[in-house]
ZAMARGU-4260 file (C-alpha; in steps of 0.2 Angstrom, whole numbers, plus 5000, padded with zeros to 4 digits):
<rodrens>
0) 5480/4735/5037 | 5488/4754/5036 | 5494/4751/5052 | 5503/4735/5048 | 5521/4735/5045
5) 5530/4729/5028 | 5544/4713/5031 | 5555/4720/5019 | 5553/4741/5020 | 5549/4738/5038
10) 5538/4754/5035 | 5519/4755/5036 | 5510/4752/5022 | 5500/4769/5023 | 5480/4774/5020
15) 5484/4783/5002 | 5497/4768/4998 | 5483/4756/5002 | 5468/4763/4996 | 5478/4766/4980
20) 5482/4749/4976 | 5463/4743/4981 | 5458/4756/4970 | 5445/4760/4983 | 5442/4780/4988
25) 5449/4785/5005 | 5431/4794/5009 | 5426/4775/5011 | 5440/4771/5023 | 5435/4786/5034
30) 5417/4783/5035 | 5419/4764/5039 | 5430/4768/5054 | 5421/4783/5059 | 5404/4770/5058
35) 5412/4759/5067 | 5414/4769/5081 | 5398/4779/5080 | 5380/4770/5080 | 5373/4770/5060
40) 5359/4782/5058 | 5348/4780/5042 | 5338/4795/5036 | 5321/4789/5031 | 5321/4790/5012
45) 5311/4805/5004 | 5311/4822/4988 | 5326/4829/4988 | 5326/4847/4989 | 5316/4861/4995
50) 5298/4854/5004 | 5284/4858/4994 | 5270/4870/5003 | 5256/4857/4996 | 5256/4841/5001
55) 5248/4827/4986 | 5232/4824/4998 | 5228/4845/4996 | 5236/4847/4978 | 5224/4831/4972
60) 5209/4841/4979 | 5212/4856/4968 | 5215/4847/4952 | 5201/4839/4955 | 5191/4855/4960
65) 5196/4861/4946 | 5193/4848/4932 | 5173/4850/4940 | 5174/4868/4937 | 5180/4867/4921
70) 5167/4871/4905 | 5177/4861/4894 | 5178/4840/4892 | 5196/4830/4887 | 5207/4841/4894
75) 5224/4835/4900 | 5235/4841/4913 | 5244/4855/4904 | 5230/4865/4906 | 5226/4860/4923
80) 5245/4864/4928 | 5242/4879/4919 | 5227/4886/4925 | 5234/4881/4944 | 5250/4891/4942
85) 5243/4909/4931 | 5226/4909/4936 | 5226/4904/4958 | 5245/4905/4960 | 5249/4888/4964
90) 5267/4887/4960 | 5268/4866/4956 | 5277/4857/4945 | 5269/4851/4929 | 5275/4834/4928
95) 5269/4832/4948 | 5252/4837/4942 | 5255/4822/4927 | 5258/4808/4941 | 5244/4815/4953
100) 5232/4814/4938 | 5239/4797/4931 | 5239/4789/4949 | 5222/4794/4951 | 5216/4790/4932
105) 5211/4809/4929 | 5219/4809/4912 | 5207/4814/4898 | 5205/4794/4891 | 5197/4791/4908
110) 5187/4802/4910 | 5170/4799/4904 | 5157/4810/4894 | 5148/4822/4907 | 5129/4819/4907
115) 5116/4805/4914 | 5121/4788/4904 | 5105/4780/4895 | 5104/4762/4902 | 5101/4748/4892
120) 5084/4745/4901 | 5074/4742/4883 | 5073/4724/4874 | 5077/4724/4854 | 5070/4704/4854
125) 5052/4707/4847 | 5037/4693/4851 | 5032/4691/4833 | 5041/4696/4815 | 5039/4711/4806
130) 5040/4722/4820 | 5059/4727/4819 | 5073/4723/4811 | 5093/4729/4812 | 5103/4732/4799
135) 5123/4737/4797 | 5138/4737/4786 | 5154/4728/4787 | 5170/4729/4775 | 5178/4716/4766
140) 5195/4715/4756 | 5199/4709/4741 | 5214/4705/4730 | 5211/4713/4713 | 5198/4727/4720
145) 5203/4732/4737 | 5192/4734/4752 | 5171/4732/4747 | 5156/4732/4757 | 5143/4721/4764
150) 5128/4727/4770 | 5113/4717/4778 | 5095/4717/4785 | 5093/4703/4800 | 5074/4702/4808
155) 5074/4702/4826 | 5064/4690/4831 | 5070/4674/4823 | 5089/4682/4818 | 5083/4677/4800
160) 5094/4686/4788 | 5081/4698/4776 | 5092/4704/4764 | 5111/4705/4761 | 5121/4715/4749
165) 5140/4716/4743 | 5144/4730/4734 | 5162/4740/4731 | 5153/4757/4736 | 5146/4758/4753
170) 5134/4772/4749 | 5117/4776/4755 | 5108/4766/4739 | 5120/4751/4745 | 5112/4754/4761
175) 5095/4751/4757 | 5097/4733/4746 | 5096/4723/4760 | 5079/4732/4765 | 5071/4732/4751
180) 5075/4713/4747 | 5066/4710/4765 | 5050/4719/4759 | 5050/4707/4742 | 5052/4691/4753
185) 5038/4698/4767 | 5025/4710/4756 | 5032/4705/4739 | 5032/4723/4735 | 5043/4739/4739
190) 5027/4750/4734 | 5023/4764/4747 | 5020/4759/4763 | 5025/4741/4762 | 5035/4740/4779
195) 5021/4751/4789 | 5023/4745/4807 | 5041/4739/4807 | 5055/4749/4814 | 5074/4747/4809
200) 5086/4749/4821 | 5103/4757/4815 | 5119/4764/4820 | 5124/4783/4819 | 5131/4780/4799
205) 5132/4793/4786 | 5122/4783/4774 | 5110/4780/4788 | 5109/4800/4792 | 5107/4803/4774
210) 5091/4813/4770 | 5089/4801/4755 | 5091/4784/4767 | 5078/4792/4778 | 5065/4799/4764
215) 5066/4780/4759 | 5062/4773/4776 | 5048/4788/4777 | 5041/4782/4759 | 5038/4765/4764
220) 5033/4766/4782 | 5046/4761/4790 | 5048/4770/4807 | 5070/4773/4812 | 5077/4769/4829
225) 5094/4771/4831 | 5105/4764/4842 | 5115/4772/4856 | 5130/4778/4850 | 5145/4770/4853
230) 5137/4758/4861 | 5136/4742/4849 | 5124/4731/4860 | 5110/4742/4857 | 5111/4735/4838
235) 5116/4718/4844 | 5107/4708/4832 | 5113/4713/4817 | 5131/4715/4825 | 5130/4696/4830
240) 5125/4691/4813 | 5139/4702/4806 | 5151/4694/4818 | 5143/4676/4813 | 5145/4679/4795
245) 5163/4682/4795 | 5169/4670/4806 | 5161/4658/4797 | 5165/4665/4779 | 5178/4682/4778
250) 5191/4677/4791 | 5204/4664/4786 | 5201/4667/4767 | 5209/4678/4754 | 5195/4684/4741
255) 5201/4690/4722 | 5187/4700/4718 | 5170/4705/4726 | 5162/4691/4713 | 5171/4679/4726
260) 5162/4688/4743 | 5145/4688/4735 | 5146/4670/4730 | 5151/4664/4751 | 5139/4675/4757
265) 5126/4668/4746 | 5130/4653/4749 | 5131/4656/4769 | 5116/4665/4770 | 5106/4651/4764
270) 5112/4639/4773 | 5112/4648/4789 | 5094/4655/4787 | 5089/4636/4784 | 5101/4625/4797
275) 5109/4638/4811 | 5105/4634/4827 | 5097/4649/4839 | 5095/4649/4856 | 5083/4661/4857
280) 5070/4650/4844 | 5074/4636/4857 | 5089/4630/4845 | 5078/4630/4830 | 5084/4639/4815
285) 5078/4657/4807 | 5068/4646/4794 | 5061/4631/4807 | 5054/4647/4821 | 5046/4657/4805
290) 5037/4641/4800 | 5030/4635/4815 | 5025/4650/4821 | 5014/4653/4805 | 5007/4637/4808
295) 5002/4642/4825 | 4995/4658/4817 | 4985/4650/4806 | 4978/4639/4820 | 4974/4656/4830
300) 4964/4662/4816 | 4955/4647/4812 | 4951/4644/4832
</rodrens>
């Protein structure tokens, strides 16, 4: 087109007149007819700038060297980009230490707790009652008095529900209603040791680490197990009734007072104790296992 000459200048139209008007640099121009005359040879993409002297394979062996020689736990890569560069001398960039560890999920979130894990390798379903029960906490809000607690005590063998408690204070004497009541519905007493031979399996709570919670459990013969920590499961009976109870009663509800909560759960309690269905009593409910098998113990005795 440069080449080409005007009908009414009769002059060439020029490369700076054209490339003017299609508003396109002459750089381009240049390089398209140089292309066109020369075979196109792409560079294979890669980091612009100086080469580093590690490549990722061998950098990724010393973070990971040094995250294993390390005393502490949780650290991120700041102090691995650190220590790499003061203390060895390896002259890296800390944000390619970032994407090495990130790519490789050597961040501290996913790293794990050093030490051998305890497997779940124990059973929490006992063959007869009164040998252990679980008890936890939950919190329930209110309109008129804010968030208040619920605490119960569920028998392991039948998922009955012992003894439940509602209360605006989660302390460590809320903590132990839901006990107590068990011991007046099995022993019909709350005298020293009254629960000698059960067990009570709890999380890692402050008002089940309290010295007072403890001295009580001691008192009446209960023996503590706690549950593994962070680790829900361990206490899953009383976490499934807990979850049971509030989908059936606290979600989807608003509550005014606490008056509210302890007349759903109440009434909930009862009803579940006397009609839920459990799998593990063969779909009979806490009250239906309890009384058939103390008609089969009283057959047992009398044979």
């Amino acid at each position: 087109m440069s080449g080409t000459v005007s009908s009414v200048t009769t002059r060439p139209y020029g490369v700076k007149l054209v490339c003017r008007t299609w508003e396109q640099p002459r750089s381009s121009y240049y390089v398209s007819k140089r292309g066109a005359e020369l075979p196109v040879r792409l560079a294979p993409a890669s980091k612009r700038g100086p080469k580093t002297v590690l490549s990722d394979t061998e950098l990724l062996e010393l973070i990971r060297a040094d995250l294993k020689a390390s005393p502490f736990q949780g650290e991120g890569h700041r102090k691995v980009w650190a220590r790499l560069r003061v203390r060895d001398g390896v002259k890296v960039g800390r944000r390619r230490v970032l994407r090495l560890m990130r790519e490789h999920n050597l961040l501290s979130p996913y790293r794990g707790r050093r030490g051998t894990p305890r497997l779940h390798e124990g059973k929490i379903i006992t063959p007869a009652p009164n040998l252990m029960w679980g008890t936890d906490g939950a919190k329930v809000f209110t309109v008129e008095e804010g968030w208040g607690w619920l605490f119960v005590a569920v028998e392991h063998w039948n998922a009955e529900c012992m003894g439940w408690h509602v209360c605006k204070l989660g302390t460590r004497f809320a903590a132990l209603e839901p006990i107590s009541q068990g011991l007046m519905t099995t022993a019909g007493s709350v005298a020293a040791d009254t629960g000698r031979g059960l067990s009570l399996r709890m999380d890692h709570g402050t008002q089940y680490l309290s010295d007072h919670f403890q001295n009580q459990l001691k008192y009446w013969g209960i023996s503590p197990s706690f549950a593994f920590i962070e680790q829900p499961q361990t206490n899953g009976v009383a976490e499934r009734f807990n979850r049971t109870l509030k989908e059936q009663v606290i979600y989807g509800r608003v509550f005014q007072n606490l008056e509210e909560v302890r007349t759903a759960v109440r009434r909930f309690v009862k009803t579940y104790n006397r009609e839920w269905p459990v799998e593990k009593n063969g779909f009979l409910s806490p009250w239906q296992a309890r009384a058939q098998w103390l008609v089969q113990a009283s057959i047992a005795r009398a044979a």
